[in-house]
C-alpha positions in Angstrom: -4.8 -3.8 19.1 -2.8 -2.0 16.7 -4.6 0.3 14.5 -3.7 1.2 10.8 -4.4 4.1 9.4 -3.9 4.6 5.6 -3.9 8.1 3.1 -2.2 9.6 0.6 -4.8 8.4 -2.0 -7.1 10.7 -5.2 -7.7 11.3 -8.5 -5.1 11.2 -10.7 -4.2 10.9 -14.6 -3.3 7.9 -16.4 1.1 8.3 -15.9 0.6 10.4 -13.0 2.3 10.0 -9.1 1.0 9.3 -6.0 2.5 8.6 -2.7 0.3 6.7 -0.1 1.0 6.4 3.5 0.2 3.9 6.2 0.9 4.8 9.9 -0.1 2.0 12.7 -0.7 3.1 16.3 1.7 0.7 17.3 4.9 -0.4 16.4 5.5 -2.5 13.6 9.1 -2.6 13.5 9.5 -6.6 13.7 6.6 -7.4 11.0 6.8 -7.9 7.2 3.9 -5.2 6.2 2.4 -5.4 2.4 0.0 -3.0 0.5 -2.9 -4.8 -0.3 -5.3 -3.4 -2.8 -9.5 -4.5 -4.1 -10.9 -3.3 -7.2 -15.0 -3.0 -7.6 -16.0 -6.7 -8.2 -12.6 -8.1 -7.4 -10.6 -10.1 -4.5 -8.3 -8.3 -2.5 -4.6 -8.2 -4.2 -1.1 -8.3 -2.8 0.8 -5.7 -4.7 4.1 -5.4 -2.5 5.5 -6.4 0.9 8.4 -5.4 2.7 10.2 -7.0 5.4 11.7 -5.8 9.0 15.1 -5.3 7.1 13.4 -3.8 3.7 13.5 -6.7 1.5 10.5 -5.8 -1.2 8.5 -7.9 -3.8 6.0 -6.5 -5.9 3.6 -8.3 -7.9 4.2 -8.3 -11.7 1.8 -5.6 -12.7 3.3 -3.1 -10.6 7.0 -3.9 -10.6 9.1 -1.1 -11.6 6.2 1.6 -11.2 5.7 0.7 -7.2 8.0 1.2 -4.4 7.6 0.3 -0.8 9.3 1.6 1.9 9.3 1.9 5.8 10.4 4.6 8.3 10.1 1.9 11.6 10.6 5.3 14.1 7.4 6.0 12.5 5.6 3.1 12.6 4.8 3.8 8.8 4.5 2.3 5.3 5.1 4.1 2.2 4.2 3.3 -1.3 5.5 5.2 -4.2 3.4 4.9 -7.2 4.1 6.4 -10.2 3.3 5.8 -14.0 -0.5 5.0 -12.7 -2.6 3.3 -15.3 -6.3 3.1 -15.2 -6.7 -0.8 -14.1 -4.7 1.0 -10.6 -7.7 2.4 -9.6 -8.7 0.7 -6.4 -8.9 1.0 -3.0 -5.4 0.3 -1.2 -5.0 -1.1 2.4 -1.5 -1.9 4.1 -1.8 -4.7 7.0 0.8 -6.9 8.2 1.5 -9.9 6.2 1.5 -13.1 8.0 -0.4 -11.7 11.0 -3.0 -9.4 10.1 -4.6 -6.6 11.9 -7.7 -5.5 11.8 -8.2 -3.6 8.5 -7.6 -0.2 8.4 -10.8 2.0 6.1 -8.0 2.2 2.9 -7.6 4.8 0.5 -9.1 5.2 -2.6 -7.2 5.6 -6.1 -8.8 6.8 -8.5 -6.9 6.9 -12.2 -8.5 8.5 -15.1 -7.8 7.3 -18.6 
């Protein structure tokens, strides 16, 4: 089974960057992959998707901070985040969307106020 594998996460500032990366040991050209993320004491979120031909949504509390990308030659998922605010802290999965994997270990966020 495909294995995903994410990084890219820290410690950052409140308005800081960070640039997380999620590479599967398979391809994942065809599938519609999101980046997924759970907060202590919270429910697993959606925060962006992107399909095979790099249509994105983004959930409202990221849009226009986040961006989501692919590179399919590299079976990997990018998100862009930038203007980080403290209530982004959280540990961030990627997984495909209407067929999940198995769930990679994520990578934490961590924003300071």
């Amino acid at each position: 089974q495909v294995q995903l594998v994410e990084s890219g996460g820290g410690l950052v500032q409140a308005g800081g960057s960070l640039r997380l990366s999620c590479t599967a040991s398979g391809s994942i050209s065809i599938n519609a992959m999101g980046w997924y993320r759970q907060a202590p004491g919270k429910q697993r979120e959606l925060v962006a998707t992107i399909t095979r031909i790099g249509t994105t949504t983004y959930t409202g509390s990221v849009k226009g901070r986040f961006t989501i990308s692919r590179d399919n030659a590299k079976n990997t998922v990018y998100l862009e985040m930038n203007s980080l605010k403290p209530e982004d802290t959280a540990v961030y999965y990627c997984n495909n969307v209407w067929s999940p994997l198995m769930w990679g270990q994520g990578t934490q966020v961590t924003v300071s106020s």
